[in-house]
KOLVEX-392989 format. One line per field, with one value per residue (C-alpha): residue number from 1; residue in one letter; x, y, z. Coordinates in steps of 0.5 Angstrom, whole numbers, plus 500, padded with zeros to 3 digits. Layout:
// KOLVEX-392989
k c(NUM|...)
r c(a|...)
east c(X|...)
north c(Y|...)
up c(Z|...)
// end
This chain:
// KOLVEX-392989
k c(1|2|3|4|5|6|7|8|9|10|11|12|13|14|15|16|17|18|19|20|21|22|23|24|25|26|27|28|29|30|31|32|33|34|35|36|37|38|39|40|41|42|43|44|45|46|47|48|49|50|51|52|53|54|55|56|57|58|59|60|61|62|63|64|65|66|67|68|69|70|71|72|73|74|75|76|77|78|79|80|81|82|83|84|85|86|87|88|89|90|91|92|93|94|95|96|97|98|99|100|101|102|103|104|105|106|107|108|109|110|111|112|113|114|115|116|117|118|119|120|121|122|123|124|125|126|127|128|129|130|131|132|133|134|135|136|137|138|139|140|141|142|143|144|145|146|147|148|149|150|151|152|153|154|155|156|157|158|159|160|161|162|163|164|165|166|167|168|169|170|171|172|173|174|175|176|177|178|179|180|181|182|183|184|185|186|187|188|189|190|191|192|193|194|195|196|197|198|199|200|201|202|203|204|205|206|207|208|209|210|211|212|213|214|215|216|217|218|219|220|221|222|223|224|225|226|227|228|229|230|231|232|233|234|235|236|237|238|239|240|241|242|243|244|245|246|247|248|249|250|251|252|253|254|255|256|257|258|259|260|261|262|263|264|265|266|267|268|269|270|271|272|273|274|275|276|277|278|279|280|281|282|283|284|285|286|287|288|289|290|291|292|293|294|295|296|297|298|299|300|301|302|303|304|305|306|307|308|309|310|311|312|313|314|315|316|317|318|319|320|321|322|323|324|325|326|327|328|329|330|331|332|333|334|335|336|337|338|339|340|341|342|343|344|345|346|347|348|349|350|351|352|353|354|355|356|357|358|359|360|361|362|363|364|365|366|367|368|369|370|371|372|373|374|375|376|377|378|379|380|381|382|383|384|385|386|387|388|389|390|391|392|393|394|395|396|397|398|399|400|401|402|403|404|405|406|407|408|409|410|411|412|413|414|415|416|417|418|419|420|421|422|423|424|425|426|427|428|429|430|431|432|433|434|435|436|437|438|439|440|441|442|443|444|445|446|447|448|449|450|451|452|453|454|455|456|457|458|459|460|461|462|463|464|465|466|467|468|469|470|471|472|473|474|475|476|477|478|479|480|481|482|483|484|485|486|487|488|489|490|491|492|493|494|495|496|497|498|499|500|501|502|503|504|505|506|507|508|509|510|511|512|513|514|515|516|517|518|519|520|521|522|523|524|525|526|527|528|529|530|531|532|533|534|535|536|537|538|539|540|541|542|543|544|545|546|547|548|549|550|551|552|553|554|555|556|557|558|559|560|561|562|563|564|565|566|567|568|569|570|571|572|573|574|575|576|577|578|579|580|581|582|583|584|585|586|587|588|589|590|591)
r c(x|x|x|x|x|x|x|x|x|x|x|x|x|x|x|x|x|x|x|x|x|x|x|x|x|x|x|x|x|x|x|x|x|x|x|x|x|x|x|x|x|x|x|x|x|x|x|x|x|x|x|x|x|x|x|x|x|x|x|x|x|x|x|x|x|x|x|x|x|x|x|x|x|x|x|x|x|x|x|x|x|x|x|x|x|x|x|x|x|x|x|x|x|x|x|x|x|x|x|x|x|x|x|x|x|x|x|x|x|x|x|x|x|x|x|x|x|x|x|x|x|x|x|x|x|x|x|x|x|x|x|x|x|x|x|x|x|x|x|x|x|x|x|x|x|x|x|x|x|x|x|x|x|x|x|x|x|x|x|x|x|x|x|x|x|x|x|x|x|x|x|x|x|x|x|x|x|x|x|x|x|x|x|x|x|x|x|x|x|x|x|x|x|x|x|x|x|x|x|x|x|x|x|x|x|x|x|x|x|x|x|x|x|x|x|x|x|x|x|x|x|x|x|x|x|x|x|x|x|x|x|x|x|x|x|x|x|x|x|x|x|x|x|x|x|x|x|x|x|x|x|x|x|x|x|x|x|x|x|x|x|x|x|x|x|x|x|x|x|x|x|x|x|x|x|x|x|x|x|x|x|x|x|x|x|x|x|x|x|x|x|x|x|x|x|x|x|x|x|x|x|x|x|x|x|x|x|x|x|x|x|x|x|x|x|x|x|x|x|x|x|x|x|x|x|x|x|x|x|x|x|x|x|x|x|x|x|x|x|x|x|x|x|x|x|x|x|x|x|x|x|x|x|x|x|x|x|x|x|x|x|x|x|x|x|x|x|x|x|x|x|x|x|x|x|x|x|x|x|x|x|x|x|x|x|x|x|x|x|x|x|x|x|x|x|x|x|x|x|x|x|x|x|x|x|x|x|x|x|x|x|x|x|x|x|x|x|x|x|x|x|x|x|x|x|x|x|x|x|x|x|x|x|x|x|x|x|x|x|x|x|x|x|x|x|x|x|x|x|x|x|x|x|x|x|x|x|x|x|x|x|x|x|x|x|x|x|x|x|x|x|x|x|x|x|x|x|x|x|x|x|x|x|x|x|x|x|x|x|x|x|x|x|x|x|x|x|x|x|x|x|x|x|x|x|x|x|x|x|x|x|x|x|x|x|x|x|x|x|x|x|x|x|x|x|x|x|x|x|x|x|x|x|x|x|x|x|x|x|x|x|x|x|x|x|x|x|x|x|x|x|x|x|x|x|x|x|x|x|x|x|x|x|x|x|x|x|x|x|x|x|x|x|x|x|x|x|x|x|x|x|x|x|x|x|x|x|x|x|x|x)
east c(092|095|098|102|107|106|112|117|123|124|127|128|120|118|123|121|113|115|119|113|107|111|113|105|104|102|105|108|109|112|112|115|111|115|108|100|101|106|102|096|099|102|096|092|097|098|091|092|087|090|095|099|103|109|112|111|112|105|098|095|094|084|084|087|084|076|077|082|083|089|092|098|103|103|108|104|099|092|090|097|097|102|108|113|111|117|121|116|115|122|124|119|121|114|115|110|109|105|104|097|094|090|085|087|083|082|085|092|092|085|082|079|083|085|089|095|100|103|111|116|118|127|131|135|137|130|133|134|128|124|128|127|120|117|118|117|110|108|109|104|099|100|099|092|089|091|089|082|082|082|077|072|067|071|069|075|074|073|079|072|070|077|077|084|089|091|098|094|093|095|102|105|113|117|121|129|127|123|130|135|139|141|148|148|142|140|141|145|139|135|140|141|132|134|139|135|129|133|138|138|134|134|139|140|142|148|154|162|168|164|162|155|153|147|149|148|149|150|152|152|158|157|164|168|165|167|164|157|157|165|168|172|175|174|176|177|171|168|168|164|160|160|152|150|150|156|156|155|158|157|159|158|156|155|157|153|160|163|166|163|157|155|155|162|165|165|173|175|171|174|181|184|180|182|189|188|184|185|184|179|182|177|180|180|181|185|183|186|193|199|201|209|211|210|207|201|201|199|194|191|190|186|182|181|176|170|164|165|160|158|156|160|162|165|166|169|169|171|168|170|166|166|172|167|170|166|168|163|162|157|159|154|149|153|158|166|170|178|180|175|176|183|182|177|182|187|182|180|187|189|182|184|191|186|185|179|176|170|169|163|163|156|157|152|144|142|146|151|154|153|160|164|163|160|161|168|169|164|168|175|179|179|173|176|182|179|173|180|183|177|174|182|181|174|178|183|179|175|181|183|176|176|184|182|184|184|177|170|168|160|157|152|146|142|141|140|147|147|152|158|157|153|159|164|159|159|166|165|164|157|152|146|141|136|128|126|132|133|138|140|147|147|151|149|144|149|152|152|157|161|163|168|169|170|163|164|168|163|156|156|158|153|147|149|151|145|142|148|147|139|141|146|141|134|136|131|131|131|128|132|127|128|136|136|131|136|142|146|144|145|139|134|134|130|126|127|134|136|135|138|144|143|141|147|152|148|149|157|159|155|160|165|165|163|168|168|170|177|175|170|177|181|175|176|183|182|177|180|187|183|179|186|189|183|183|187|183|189|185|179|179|184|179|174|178|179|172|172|178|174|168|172|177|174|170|163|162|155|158|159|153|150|153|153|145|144|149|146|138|136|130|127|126|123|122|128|124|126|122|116|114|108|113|116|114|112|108|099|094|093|086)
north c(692|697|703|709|713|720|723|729|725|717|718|713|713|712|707|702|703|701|695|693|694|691|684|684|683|690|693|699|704|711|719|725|731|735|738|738|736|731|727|727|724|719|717|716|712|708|708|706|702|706|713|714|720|718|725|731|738|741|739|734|736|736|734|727|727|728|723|717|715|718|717|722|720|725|724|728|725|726|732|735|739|744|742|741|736|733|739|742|735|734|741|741|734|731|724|721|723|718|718|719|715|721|722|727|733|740|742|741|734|736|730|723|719|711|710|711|709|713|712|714|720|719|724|724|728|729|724|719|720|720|713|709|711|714|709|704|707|710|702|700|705|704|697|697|704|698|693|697|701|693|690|695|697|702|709|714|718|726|730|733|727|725|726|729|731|738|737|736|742|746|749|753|752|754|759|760|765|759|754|761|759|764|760|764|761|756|749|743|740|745|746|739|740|745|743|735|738|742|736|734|741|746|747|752|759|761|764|762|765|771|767|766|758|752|747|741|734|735|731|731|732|730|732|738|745|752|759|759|761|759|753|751|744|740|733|730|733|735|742|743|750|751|752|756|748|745|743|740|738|741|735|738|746|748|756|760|764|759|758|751|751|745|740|739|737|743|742|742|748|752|749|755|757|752|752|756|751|745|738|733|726|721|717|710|705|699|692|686|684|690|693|691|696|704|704|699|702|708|705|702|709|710|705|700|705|701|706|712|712|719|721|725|725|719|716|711|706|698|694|687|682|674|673|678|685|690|695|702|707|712|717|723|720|714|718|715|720|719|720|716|710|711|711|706|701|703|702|695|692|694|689|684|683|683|676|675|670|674|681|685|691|695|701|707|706|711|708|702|706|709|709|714|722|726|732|733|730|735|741|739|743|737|732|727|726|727|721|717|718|717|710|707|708|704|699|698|698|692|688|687|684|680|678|677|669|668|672|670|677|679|686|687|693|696|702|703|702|704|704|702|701|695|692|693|690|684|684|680|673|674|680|680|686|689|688|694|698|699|696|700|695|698|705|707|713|717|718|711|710|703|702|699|695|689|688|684|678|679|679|674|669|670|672|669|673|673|676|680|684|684|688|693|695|695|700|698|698|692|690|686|681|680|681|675|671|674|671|678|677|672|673|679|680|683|691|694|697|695|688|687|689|684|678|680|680|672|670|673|670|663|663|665|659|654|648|648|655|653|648|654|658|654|653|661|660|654|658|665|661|658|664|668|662|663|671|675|681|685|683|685|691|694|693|695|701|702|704|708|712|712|716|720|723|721|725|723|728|724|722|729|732|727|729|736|735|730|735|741|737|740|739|733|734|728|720|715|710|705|707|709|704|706|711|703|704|696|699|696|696|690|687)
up c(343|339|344|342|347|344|349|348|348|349|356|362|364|356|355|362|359|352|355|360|355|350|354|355|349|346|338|342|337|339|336|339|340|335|333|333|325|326|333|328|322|327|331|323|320|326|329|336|340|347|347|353|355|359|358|355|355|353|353|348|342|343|337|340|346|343|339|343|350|351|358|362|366|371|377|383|388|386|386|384|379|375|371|378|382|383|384|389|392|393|396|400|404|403|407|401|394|387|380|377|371|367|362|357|358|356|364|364|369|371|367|370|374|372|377|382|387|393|395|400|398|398|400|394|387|382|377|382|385|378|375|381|386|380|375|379|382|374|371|377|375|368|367|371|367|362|364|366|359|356|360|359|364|369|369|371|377|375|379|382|386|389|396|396|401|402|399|393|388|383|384|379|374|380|378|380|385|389|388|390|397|403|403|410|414|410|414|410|410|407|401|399|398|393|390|390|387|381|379|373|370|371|376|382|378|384|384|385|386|382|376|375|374|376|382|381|383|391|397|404|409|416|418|415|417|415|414|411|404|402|399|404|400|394|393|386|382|387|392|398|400|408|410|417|420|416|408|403|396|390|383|378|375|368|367|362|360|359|352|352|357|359|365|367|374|379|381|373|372|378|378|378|383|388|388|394|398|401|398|402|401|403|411|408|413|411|410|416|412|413|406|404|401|402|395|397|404|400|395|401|403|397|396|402|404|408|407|412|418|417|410|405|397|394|387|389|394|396|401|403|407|406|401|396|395|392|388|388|383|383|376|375|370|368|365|365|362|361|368|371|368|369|377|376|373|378|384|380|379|387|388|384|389|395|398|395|390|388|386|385|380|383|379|382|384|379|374|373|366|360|357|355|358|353|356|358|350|348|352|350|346|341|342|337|341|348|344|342|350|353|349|350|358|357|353|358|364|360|358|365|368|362|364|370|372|379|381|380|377|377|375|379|375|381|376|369|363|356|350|352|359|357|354|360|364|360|361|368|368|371|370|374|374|378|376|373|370|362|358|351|349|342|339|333|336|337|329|327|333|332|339|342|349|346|344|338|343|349|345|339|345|349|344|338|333|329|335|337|329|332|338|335|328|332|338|343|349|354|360|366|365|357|358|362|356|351|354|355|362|367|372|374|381|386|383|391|390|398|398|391|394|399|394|390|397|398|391|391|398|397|390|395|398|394|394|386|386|384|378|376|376|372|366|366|366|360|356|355|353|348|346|345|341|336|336|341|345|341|335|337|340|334|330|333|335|328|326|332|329|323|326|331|325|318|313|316|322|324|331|333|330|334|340|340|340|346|350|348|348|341|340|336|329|327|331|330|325|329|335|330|327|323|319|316|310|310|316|315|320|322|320)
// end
């Protein structure tokens, strides 16, 4: 069928539909609903059998939904209705929520339902929530409404007719007077609720050292304690509020005073502020071989760290069980800003001298990475050298899993990895992703971005170079599923987040101990020299960082335009043409 997603914009919700209906064999067309004029003009020159509406900010235009089936995606239980489930959901610590399939009607998520699946509700920031349990559940219902809506015969069931559950009805947007918090009584528990339920957007509108700001990004801490209401610590890019029964840490913040106001790690945005406090450095505890030296002494203080019994903030850990070390990474959005790159490189080479001979690079749940931080370069005093700084710390860290000679390396995607992240995963010898995340390996949405990360080495080799140029220039975003048909993958493991960690793990360890480990070691070594004979990485990454000089600094300020709007969430004037097809000028109705 032909099927058009009509969405506000192509979020991780619309892309996971796009790849899963695309993979069933459906012409997948998709429009941004900028407007009533431009959503009809797209529905007559694409004339699609089915709409779906995977995400929107507005009602359907009625002079779709009369003439054309058109599904909404709303994630709510049945019954739910309003434009916050998942904020009110999560706030209010339901133990179970879902995703219904619904026709497009002229009552706001009030029309019949083609279907629905239920969750466990995890207590988890909204973002995480909504790319996981929710994309996970609305891939299900979606394709059945699908496949329903092909078959034939099946009569949705009116909103009316449904036996709902009480927690099913209409709510209303929730304001920032319902997410405010009482920092003197509220317990740890009840603020990690508001803050969860705010991630992502809008964020919880509070105050800090007398600046008003929206909380984001929040951690529980099961240790440290102080006066509810005060930040009585930070660490790294985080601090930590006190509440009435002990405290949690607060990520990232964004200050509306702020000369750029976006979302920046809360111990840069109140550094100043902070001098006075104490640092929280994470207790690490080291591995079974004795440090040499009083240098690696301290560096297996910092990062020898198995995970903490009791739960606190951490971006960085190392675990290690097996001859397999594992390397975490948990950046807010996937995003990987000069200093952490810097960090993890450093965290990276101490792996590397452990007595191991696999290491696994599992990045975070919600996100392996997307490469460079955006934010931070946006905020800079000077973005194109932040840009330059940025990219060459994401370079060094590629270069040296890619130099890696005594180690089996395996980079493991639990969670979702665009632009430059794709190519620095792909850095490792072995990169295994799991079912149902969404992979975009490719720039050029960002101003016609080059790319660096060795990607013009690691690519075509895995690909082909016709398909690598097919990758980059098409733009569209890929499945676990078509990653490994592609070659960009190596294998597509389990969906459930839990037990792909514990494939990888088998799968890591049994590499471990496979007595052709040392011949796979030495064929590694073998390939690289000859690969550095033919062209150095030096070759490779100068030129490549070249374009990137080009696209930072030069006369064409694409890329910085281009950032300035996906940082500040411009409004979408118009649908990339390569996500909408019917707007191809080749484009036909197929007879």
């Amino acid at each position: 069928m032909r099927i058009l997603l009509l969405c506000h914009s192509f979020n991780s919700l619309s892309q996971r539909l796009y790849c899963e209906l695309a993979e069933r064999g459906h012409q997948i067309s998709v429009e941004y609903d900028i407007s009533d004029a431009v959503s009809e003009e797209a529905v007559a020159l694409f004339r699609p059998h089915l709409i779906i509406a995977p995400y929107l900010r507005r009602a359907v235009p009625a002079s779709i939904w009369q003439a054309h089936t058109c599904f909404v995606v709303h994630p709510g239980i049945v019954g739910d209705q309003g434009p916050s489930a998942l904020d009110w959901a999560i706030q209010n610590s339901e133990p179970t929520w879902g995703v219904s399939v619904l026709q497009a009607t002229g009552e706001l998520d009030g029309g019949p339902i083609w279907a629905s699946e239920n969750f466990p509700l995890r207590a988890a920031r909204k973002s995480s929530v909504y790319r996981e349990e929710v994309g996970a559940a609305a891939s299900r219902a979606v394709l059945a409404a699908v496949e329903r809506f092909a078959e034939g015969g099946f009569t949705p069931c009116p909103l009316a007719e449904v036996v709902c559950s009480p927690r099913g009805s209409r709510r209303p947007l929730m304001r920032q007077s319902d997410r405010a918090i009482d920092w003197q009584t509220a317990t740890s528990a009840q603020v990690l609720a508001r803050l969860h339920a705010a991630d992502g957007f809008p964020g919880v509108a509070d105050e800090l050292f007398g600046r008003p700001c929206r909380l984001y990004d929040a951690w529980p801490e099961d240790t440290l304690r102080g006066p509810p209401g005060e930040v009585i610590a930070w660490r790294e890019t985080a601090i930590l509020r006190a509440t009435a029964d002990g405290a949690v840490w607060i990520g990232h913040v964004r200050c509306p005073d702020a000369a750029v106001p976006v979302k920046l790690p809360a111990a840069q945005v109140f550094g100043e502020e902070l001098a006075a406090l104490p640092e929280a450095p994470f207790v690490a505890a080291a591995h079974g071989s004795a440090a040499s030296t009083p240098d690696a002494a301290a560096e297996d203080a910092q990062w020898a760290g198995l995970t903490p019994a009791g739960r606190t903030w951490q971006d960085i850990c190392y675990e290690e069980a097996d001859a397999v070390g594992c390397l975490h990474f948990n950046f807010y959005n996937g995003a990987m800003s000069t200093r952490q790159c810097r960090r993890l490189l450093a965290a990276y080479a101490w792996a590397c001298r452990r007595p191991t001979r696999v290491i696994v690079l599992f990045g975070g749940r919600d996100f392996w990475s997307n490469g460079i931080h955006l934010q931070q370069i946006e905020a800079a005093d000077s973005p194109a050298d932040e840009s330059w700084a940025n990219i060459n710390a994401l370079d060094d860290l590629a270069e040296a899993i890619l130099r890696s000679e005594n180690h089996l390396t395996i980079a493991a995607l639990q969670g979702n990895c665009a632009a430059g992240g794709c190519f620095l995963a792909r850095a490792a010898d072995l990169v295994w992703g799991r079912a149902g995340i969404v992979l975009n390996p490719h720039y050029r949405n960002m101003g016609n971005l080059y790319g660096s990360e060795f990607w013009t080495y690691v690519l075509p080799r895995r690909v082909g170079s016709e398909a690598a140029r097919a990758m980059l220039h098409e733009r569209r975003p890929m499945s676990s599923a078509a990653g490994v048909a592609s070659g960009f993958l190596d294998a597509s493991l389990s969906a459930d987040a839990p037990t792909f960690r514990q494939a990888v793990m088998r799968r890591a360890a049994a590499a471990a101990a496979h007595p052709e480990l040392p011949r796979r070691l030495q064929e590694k070594r073998a390939r690289r020299q000859a690969d550095e004979a033919r062209k150095p990485l030096a070759a490779y990454r100068a030129e490549e960082l070249a374009e990137m000089q080009r696209n930072f600094y030069g006369f064409d300020p694409s890329y910085h335009v281009a950032r300035y709007h996906f940082v500040f969430q411009a409004p979408h004037s118009w649908t990339p043409r390569h996500l909408a097809v019917h707007r191809d000028l080749a484009w036909t109705v197929p007879q």
